[in-house]
Structure formats: structure tokens, C-alpha cells
C-alpha positions as a Python dict, from the first residue, in 0.01 Angstrom:
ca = {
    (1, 'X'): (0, 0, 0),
    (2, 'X'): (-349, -146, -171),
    (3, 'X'): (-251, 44, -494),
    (4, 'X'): (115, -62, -468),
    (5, 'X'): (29, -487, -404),
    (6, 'X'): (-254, -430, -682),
    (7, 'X'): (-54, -302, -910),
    (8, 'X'): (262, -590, -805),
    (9, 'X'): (-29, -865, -891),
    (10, 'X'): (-135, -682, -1243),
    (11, 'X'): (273, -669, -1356),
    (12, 'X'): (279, -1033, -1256),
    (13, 'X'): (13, -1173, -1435),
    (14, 'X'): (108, -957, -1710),
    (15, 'X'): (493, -1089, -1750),
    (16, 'X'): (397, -1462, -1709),
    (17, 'X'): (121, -1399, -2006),
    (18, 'X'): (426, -1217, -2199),
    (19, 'X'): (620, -1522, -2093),
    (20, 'X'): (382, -1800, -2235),
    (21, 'X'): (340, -1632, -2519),
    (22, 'X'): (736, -1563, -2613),
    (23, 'X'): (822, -1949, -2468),
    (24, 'X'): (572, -2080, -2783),
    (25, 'X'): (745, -1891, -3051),
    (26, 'X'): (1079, -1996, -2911),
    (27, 'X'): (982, -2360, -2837),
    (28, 'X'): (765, -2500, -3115),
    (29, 'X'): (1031, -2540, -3296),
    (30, 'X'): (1120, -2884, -3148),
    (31, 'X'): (796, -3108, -3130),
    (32, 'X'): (728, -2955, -3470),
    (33, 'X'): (1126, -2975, -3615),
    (34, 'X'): (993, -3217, -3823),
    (35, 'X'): (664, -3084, -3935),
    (36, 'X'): (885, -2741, -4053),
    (37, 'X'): (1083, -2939, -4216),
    (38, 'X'): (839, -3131, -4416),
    (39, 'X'): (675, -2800, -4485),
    (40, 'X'): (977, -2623, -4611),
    (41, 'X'): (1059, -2890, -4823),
    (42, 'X'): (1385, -3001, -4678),
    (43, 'X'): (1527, -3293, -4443),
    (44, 'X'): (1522, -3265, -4066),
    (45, 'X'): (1874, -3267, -4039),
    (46, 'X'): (1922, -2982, -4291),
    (47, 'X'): (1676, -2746, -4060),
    (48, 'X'): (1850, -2863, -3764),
    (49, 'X'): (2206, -2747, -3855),
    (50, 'X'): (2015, -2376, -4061),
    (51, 'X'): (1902, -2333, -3681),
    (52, 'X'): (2267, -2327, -3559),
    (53, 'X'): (2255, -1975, -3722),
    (54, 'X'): (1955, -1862, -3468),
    (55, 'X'): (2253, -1937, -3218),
    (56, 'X'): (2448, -1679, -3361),
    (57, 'X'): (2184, -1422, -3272),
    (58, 'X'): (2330, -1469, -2838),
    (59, 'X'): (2657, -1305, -2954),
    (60, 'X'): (2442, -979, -3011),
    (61, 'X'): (2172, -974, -2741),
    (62, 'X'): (2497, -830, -2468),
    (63, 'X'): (2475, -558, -2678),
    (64, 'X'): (2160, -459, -2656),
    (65, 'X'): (2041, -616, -2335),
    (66, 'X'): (2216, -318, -2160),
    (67, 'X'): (1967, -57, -2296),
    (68, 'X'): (1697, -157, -1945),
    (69, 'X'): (2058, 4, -1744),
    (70, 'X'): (2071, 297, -1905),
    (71, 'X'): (1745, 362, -2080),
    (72, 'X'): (1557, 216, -1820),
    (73, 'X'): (1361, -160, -1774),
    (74, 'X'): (1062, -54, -1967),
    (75, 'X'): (1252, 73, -2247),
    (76, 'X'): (1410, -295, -2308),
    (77, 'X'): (1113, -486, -2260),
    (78, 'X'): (971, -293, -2548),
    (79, 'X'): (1246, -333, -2773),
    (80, 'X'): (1219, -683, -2700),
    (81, 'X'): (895, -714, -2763),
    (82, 'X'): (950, -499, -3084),
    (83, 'X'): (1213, -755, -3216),
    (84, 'X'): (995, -1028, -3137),
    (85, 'X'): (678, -901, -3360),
    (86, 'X'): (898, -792, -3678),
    (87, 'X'): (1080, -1162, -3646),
    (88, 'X'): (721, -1325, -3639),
    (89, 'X'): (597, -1088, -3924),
    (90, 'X'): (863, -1170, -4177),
    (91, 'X'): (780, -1523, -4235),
    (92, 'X'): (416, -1481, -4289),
    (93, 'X'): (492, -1192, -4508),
    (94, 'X'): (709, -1446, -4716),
    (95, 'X'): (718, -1807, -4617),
    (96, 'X'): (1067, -1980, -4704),
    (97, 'X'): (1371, -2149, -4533),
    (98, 'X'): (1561, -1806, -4512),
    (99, 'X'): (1264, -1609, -4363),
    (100, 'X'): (1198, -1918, -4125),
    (101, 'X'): (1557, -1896, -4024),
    (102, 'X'): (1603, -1555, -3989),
    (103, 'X'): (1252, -1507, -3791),
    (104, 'X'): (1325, -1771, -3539),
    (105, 'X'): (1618, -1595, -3521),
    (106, 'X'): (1491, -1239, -3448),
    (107, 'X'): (1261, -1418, -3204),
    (108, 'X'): (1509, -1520, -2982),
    (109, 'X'): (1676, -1173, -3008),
    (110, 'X'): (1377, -995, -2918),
    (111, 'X'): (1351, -1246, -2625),
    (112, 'X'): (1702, -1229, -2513),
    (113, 'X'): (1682, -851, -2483),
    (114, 'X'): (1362, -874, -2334),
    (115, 'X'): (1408, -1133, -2068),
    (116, 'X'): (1735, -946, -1868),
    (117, 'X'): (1453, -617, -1874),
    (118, 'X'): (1218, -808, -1666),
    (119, 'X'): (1439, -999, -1431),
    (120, 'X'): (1642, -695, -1377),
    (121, 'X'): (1304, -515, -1326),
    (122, 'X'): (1169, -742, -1062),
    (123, 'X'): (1553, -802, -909),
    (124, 'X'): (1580, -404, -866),
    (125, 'X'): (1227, -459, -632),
    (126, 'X'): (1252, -769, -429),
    (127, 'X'): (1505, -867, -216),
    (128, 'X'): (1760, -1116, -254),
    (129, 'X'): (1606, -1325, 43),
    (130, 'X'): (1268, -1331, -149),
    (131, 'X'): (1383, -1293, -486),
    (132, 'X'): (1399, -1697, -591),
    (133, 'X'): (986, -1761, -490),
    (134, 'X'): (862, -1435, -723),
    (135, 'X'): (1116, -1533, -1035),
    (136, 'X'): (984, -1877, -1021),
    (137, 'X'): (661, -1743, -1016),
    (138, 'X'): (750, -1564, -1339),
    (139, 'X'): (916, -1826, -1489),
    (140, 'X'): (590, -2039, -1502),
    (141, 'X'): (505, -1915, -1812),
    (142, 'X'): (791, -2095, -1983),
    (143, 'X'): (633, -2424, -1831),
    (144, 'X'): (311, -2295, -1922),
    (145, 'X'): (421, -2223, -2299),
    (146, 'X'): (444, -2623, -2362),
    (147, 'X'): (98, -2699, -2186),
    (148, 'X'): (-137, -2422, -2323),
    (149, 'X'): (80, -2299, -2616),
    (150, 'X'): (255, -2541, -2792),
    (151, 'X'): (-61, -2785, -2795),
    (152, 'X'): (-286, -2455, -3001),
    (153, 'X'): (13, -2424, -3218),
    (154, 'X'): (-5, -2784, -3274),
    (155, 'X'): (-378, -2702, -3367),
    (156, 'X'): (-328, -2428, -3550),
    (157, 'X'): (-79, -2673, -3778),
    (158, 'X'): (-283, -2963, -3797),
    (159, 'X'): (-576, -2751, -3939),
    (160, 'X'): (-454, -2488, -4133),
    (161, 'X'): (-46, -2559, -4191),
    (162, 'X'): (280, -2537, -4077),
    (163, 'X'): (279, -2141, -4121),
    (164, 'X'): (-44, -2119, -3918),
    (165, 'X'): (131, -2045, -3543),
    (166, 'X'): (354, -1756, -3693),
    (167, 'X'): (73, -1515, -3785),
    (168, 'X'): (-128, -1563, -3489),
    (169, 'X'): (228, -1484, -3223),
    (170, 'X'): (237, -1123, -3473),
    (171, 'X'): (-94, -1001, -3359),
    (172, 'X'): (-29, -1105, -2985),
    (173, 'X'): (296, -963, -2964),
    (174, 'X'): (113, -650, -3077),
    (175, 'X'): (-107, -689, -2765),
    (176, 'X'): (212, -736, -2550),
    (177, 'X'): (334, -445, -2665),
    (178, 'X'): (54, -232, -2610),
    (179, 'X'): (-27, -342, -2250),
    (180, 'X'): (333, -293, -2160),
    (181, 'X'): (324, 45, -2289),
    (182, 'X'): (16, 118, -2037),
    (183, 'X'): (87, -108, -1756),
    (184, 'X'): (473, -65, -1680),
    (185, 'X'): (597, 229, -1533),
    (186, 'X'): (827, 505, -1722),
    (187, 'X'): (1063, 610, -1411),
    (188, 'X'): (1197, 253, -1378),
    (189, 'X'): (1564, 354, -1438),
    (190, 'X'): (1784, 151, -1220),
    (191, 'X'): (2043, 339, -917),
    (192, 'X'): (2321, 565, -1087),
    (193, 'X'): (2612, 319, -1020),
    (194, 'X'): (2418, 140, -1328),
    (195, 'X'): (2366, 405, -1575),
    (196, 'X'): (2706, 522, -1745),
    (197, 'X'): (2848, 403, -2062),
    (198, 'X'): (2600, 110, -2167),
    (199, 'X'): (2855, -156, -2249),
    (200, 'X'): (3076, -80, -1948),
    (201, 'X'): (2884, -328, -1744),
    (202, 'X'): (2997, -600, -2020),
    (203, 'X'): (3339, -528, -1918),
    (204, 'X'): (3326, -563, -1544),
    (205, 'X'): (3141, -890, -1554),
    (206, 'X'): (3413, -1006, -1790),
    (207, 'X'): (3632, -916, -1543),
    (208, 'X'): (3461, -1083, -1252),
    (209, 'X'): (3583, -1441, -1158),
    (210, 'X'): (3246, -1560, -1002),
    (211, 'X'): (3067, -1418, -1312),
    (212, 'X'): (3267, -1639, -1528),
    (213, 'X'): (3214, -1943, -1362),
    (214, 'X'): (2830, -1898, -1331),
    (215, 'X'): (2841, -1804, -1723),
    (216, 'X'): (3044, -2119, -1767),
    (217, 'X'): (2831, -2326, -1591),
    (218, 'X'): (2532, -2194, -1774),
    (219, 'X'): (2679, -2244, -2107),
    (220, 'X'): (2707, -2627, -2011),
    (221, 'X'): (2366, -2642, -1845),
    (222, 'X'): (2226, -2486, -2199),
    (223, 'X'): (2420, -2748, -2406),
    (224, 'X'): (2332, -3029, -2188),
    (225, 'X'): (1970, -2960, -2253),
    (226, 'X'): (1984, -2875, -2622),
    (227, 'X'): (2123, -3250, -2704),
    (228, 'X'): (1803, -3341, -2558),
    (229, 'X'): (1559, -3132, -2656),
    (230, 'X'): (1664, -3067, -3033),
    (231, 'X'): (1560, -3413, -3096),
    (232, 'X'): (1318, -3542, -2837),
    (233, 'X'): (1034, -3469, -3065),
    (234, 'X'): (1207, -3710, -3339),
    (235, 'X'): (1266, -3995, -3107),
    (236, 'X'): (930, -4029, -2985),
    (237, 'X'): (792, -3949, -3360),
    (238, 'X'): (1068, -4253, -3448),
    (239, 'X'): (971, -4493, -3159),
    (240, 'X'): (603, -4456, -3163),
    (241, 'X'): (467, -4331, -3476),
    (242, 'X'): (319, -4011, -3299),
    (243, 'X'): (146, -3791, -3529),
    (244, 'X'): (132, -3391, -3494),
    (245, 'X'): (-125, -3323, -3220),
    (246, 'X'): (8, -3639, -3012),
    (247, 'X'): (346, -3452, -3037),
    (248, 'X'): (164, -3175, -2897),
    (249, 'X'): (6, -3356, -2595),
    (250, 'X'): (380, -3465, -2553),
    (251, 'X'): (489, -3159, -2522),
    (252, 'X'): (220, -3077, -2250),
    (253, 'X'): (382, -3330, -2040),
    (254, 'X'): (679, -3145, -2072),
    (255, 'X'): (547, -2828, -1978),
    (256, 'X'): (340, -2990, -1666),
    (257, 'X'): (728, -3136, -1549),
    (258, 'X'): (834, -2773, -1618),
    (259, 'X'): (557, -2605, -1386),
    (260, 'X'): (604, -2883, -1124),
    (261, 'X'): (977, -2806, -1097),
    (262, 'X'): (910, -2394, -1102),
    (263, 'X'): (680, -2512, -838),
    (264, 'X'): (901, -2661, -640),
    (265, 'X'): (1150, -2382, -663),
    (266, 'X'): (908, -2118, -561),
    (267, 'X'): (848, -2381, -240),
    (268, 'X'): (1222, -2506, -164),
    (269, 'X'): (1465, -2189, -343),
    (270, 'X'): (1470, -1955, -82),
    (271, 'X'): (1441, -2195, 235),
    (272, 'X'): (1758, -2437, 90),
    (273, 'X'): (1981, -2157, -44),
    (274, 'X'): (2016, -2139, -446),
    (275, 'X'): (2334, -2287, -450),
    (276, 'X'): (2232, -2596, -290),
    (277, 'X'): (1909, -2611, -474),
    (278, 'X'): (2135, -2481, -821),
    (279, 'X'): (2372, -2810, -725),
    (280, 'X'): (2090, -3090, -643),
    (281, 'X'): (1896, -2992, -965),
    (282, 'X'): (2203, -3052, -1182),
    (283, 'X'): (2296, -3384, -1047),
    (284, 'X'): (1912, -3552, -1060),
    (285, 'X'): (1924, -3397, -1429),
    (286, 'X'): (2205, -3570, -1500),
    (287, 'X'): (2089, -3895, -1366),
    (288, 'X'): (1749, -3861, -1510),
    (289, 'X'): (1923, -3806, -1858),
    (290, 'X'): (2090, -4107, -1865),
    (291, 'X'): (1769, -4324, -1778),
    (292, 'X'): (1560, -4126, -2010),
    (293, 'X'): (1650, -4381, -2313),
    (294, 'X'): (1592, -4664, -2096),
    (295, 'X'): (1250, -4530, -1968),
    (296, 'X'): (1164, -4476, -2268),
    (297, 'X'): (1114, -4855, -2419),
    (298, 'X'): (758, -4779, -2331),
    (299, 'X'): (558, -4437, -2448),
    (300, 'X'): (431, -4422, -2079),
    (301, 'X'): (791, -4456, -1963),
    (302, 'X'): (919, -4201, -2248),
    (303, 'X'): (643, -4032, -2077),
    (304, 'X'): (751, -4041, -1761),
    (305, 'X'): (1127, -3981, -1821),
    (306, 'X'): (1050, -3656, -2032),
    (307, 'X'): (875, -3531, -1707),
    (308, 'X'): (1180, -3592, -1468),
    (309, 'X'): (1433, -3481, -1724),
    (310, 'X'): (1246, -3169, -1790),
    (311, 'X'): (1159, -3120, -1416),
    (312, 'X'): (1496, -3123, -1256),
    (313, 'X'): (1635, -2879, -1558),
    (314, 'X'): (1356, -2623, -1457),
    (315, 'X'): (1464, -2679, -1128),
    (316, 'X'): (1789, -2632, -1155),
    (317, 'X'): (1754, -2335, -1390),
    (318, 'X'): (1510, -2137, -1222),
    (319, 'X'): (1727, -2188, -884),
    (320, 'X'): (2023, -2060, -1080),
    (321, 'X'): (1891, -1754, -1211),
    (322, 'X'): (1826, -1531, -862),
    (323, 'X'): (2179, -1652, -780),
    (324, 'X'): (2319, -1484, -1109),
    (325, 'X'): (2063, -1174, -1052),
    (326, 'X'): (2294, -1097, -706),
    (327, 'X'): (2640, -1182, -813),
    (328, 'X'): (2691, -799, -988),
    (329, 'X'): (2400, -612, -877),
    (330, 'X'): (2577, -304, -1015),
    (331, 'X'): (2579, -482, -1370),
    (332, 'X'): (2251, -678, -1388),
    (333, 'X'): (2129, -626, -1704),
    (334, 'X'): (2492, -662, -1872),
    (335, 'X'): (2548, -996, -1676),
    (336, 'X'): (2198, -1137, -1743),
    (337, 'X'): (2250, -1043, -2125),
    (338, 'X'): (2591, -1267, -2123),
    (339, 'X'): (2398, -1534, -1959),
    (340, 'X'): (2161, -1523, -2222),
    (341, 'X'): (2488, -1528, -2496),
    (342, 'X'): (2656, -1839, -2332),
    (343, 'X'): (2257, -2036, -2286),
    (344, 'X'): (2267, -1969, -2696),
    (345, 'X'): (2602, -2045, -2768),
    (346, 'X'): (2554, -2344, -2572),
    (347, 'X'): (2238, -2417, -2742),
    (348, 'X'): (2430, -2322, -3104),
    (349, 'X'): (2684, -2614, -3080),
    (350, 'X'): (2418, -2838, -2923),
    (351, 'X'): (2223, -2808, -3281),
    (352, 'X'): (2560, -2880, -3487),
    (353, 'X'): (2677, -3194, -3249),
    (354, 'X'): (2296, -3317, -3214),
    (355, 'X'): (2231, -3458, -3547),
    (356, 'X'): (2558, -3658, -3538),
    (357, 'X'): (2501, -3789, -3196),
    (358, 'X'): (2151, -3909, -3299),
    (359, 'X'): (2272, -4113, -3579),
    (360, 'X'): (2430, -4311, -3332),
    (361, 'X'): (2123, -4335, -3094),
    (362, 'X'): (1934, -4116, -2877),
    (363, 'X'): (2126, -4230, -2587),
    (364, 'X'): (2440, -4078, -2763),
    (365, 'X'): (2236, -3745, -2689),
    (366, 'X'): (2150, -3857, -2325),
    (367, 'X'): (2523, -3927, -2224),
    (368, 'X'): (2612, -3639, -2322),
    (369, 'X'): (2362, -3421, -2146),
    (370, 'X'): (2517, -3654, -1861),
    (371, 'X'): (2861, -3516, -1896),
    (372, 'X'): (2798, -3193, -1982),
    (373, 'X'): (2602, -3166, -1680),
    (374, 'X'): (2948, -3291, -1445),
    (375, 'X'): (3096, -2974, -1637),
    (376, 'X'): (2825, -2724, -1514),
    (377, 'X'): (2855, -2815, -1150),
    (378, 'X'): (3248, -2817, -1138),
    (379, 'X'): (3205, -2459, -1260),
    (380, 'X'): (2911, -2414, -1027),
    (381, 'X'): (3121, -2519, -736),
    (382, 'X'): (3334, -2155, -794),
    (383, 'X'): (3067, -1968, -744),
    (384, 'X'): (3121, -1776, -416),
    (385, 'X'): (2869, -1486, -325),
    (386, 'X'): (2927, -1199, -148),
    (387, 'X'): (2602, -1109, -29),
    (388, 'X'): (2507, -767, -12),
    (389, 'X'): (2189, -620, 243),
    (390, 'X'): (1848, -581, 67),
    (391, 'X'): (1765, -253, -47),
    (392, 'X'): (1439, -258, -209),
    (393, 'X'): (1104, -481, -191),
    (394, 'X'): (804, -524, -418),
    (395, 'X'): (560, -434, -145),
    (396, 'X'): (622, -238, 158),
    (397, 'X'): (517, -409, 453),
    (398, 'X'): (477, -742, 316),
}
């Protein structure tokens, strides 16, 4: 039982390192929207509706997330992680708006067919009464991605360029790969009601009324954050004059508010019940949204409203995700891989309605995270779950 809890701690600390490290490539992209801009030689606005094509990349993750049901959850984190390094490659190999679009977009590929791997990994090994504390856990390294990495890829800019951050993810994707390749097991193939045709889990969760509410309210949970955090970095750049490594201490806030609300899921998830937690999140997001602008007259106050806008939406996100890891255990991967299709598609129109919305203000943008948070917990509310007795746990005895 030693070797099994040592080896439970070494997986751990390896996927929230994988984590931080796939969260910066994904994330830098906002502080610095303007910075990439500037550097590829076009207007902010321009680069924010090119990224609406990165969206289009969620309609193909499904796809390919189920390859952890029938190939087995190693076998999708490394195509994930294989994505990920040939996305980060392309636009060092040749740096211009098209590679910059299309690597950001094979980034989030790689990430969306990684992520499902891993939660269906740990969600085949701890049970549902458990399950919310160790994803949290995990999830950290999102948090941790805007305090440790997006202030060195801030760095990395502010020294040697805008294209600086890009080689630098390559070679530790690389790594990533490697120590998955030694550290997580080969027989990790999930039970046989799983395995099949790949795709046929895609059409049971489509056919699953509780499935399409919680992808539904996801999609509106995604959107409501994307108004927000598209153009963040640009308000406070705006309102304050903040130059590049100032954005970057910004964005450490943001990831401290992140960790403190993945903290307080790992604490309150399990005890509450993720439903309730999933619900309270959304509405103190919602609220928080709309006094963000209002906050933010002052940097400390912008400050301060970043860190309870972005801690309620970690909340409520993390809270939400063991709840969608039990509504089809038979389909997990296929279900998670939709989730990840409607967060993007959310996140798609949230980058072509963003721009517009900020012409008139950024509280246009906070409203409408305000409303589009009511429409996440109406769908929410049809989320009934059958709940089915724990099979598996990460450590025996524990």
C-alpha cells in the first residue's frame, strides 16, 4: 500500500506540473492580447476576432478525446501532449499571424484531448464521494499557471520579445511527454462497458437529458467568463497605464483568486454536495461581475474585484466538473470531450461579441457575464444525478 500511495503522490505532482505548464500556453494570451498584437503588427481587435478561429478547434477535440476509452488514459494524455508541442513548435519555426493562430489553436487541441485523459484517469480511481477534494487538487495548476507562469512569460517578453514564451513551452512539453511516458501506467484501459466503437459514447451523451443540461450550462459558464477575460488585460492597460510585467503581476492576482477558490473547493466540495457548491459559485460570480467595473475606479479595487470574479468562477468550475465526471460514468471521456466543445464554443462567440461590447464599456462585458451566468444555473437546476456505488479508490485503505 506504501508503493501504491507513493506512486498516487508522484502522478499528482506530476499532472498539476503538466497542468501549470499547459494553463500558460493557453492563458497568456490575454494579459499579453495586446503585446501579440503589437508584435504581429496588427490591432487588438483584429487578433481578438483571428482567435475566434482557435474556438473552432472544440468542435474536433469529441473526436479525439474518446481515444483514453478505447486506447486507454495514457494513450490520450500523450496525444495531447503531442498536439500541444507541434502547436508550440510551429510558431517559433515561423513567426506570423497565421502560425500564431493556428498554434494557439493546436494548443488548445492538444489540451482538450488531454484534459478528459486525466480526469477520466483519476475519476476511474477515486470515488465519487472523494472525487471533488483530489480534482481540485489537480486543478491548482490552472491557478498556479497565472501566478508562476504567466509572470516568466511576461519576463521572457519583456526581455527578449513577444515570441520568447513559445519556444521555451516546446522544450517543456518535451519533458511532459517524456515523464508521462515513464511515470503513467500502460494497463490503464477503462471497464469494457467503455471500450467499443470510440464515438459511440458521443452518441449516448447526446442522447442523455441531464448531459445536455450540464453541457448547456457549461457552454454559458464558458461564455460568461470569456466576455471578461478576453479583455481584462485591456481595461486595466486602458485605466492605468500598466506596462507588460505589471500586467503580469496582475495576472498573479488572478491566479492567487484562482488557487484560493480550488482551495476552497477541495475544503467545502465534497462536505456541501457539488450541486449546491456548482449553484452558490455561479450566483456570487454573477454578482461579483457586475461590481467588478465599479471596483475597479481604483487599481487596488480592480485589484480586488479581479480576485472575487476569478475566485467564485474557479469555484464554481472546479465544483462542476466531479459532478459531470459521474453523470455517464459509462461515457466519461466522450462526455468530458463535449464539455470541453461547448467551454470553446462558448469561449468562440465570447471573442466575436467581446470587442463590440467593449466599445461600449467594460461594464457592457460585465453585464453580460451577469446574464449569461442566470442562463447557466437555469440549466444547472436540470441536472438530476442518479448516483451510482463507488467502485474503485486511489489508495486502498485510505
Amino acid at each position: 500500500m506504501e508503493s501504491n500511495e507513493k506512486s498516487t503522490w508522484v502522478q499528482g505532482g506530476l499532472f498539476i506540473f503538466i497542468r501549470i505548464v499547459l494553463s500558460t500556453s493557453q492563458r497568456m494570451v490575454y494579459p499579453f492580447l495586446a503585446v501579440f498584437a503589437r508584435g504581429l503588427g496588427i490591432s487588438v481587435a483584429q487578433l481578438s476576432y483571428a482567435l475566434t478561429s482557435r474556438g473552432l478547434i472544440g468542435f474536433i477535440s469529441p473526436f479525439l478525446a474518446p481515444v483514453s476509452d478505447k486506447y486507454g488514459r495514457k494513450a490520450g494524455m500523450l496525444t495531447g501532449l503531442g498536439v500541444f508541442i507541434v502547436g508550440n513548435a510551429i510558431v517559433v519555426i515561423k513567426p506570423s499571424l497565421v502560425t500564431f493562430i493556428l498554434a494557439t489553436s493546436l494548443v488548445v487541441l492538444g489540451i482538450d484531448i488531454y484534459l478528459p485523459a486525466i480526469y477520466s484517469f483519476v475519476s476511474d480511481k477515486v470515488d465519487y464521494e472523494r472525487r471533488g477534494r483530489v480534482l481540485a487538487l489537480i486543478e491548482m495548476g490552472w491557478a498556479l499557471s497565472f501566478m508562476l507562469g504567466i509572470p516568466a512569460a511576461g519576463l521572457l517578453i519583456e526581455s527578449y520579445g513577444w515570441l520568447a514564451p513559445f519556444p521555451a513551452l516546446t522544450l517543456m512539453g518535451l519533458l511532459m511527454f517524456g515523464i508521462t511516458l515513464k511515470l503513467v501506467p500502460d494497463h490503464d484501459k477503462p471497464a469494457s462497458s467503455e471500450q467499443g466503437n470510440m464515438w459511440s459514447g458521443i452518441v449516448r451523451v447526446l442522447r442523455h437529458p441531464t448531459a445536455l443540461a450540464m453541457l448547456g450550462s457549461g457552454f454559458f459558464l464558458a461564455f460568461a467568463n470569456e466576455v471578461v477575460s478576453l479583455y481584462f488585460g485591456v481595461w486595466l492597460e486602458n485605466s492605468f497605464q500598466l506596462q507588460v510585467a505589471a500586467l503580469g503581476a496582475a495576472s498573479a492576482v488572478i491566479g492567487f483568486a484562482e488557487l484560493s477558490g480550488e482551495t476552497l473547493t477541495a475544503g467545502l466540495v465534497d462536505r456541501i454536495g457539488k450541486k449546491t457548491a456548482t449553484i452558490i459559485g455561479l450566483v456570487l460570480n454573477g454578482i461579483f461581475a457586475l461590481l467588478l467595473p465599479w471596483l475597479g475606479q481604483t487599481l487596488p479595487g480592480a485589484y480586488i474585484g479581479l480576485f472575487l470574479f476569478y475566485l467564485t468562477f474557479e469555484f464554481t468550475i472546479v465544483c462542476s466538473l466531479p459532478l459531470a465526471t459521474e453523470i455517464m460514468p459509462e461515457a466519461r471521456a466522450a462526455l468530458l470531450g463535449l464539455d470541453v466543445m461547448v467551454f470553446a464554443f462558448g469561449r468562440m462567440l465570447a471573442a466575436a461579441i467581446a470587442p463590440t461590447l467593449f466599445d461600449q464599456g467594460f461594464l457592457a462585458n460585465c453585464v453580460a457575464a451577469f446574464v449569461l451566468n442566470i442562463l447557466s444555473l437555469i440549466l444547472l437546476a436540470r441536472v438530476k444525478l442518479v448516483q451510482k456505488p463507488a467502485q474503485n479508490i486511489l489508495v486502498e485503505g485510505s
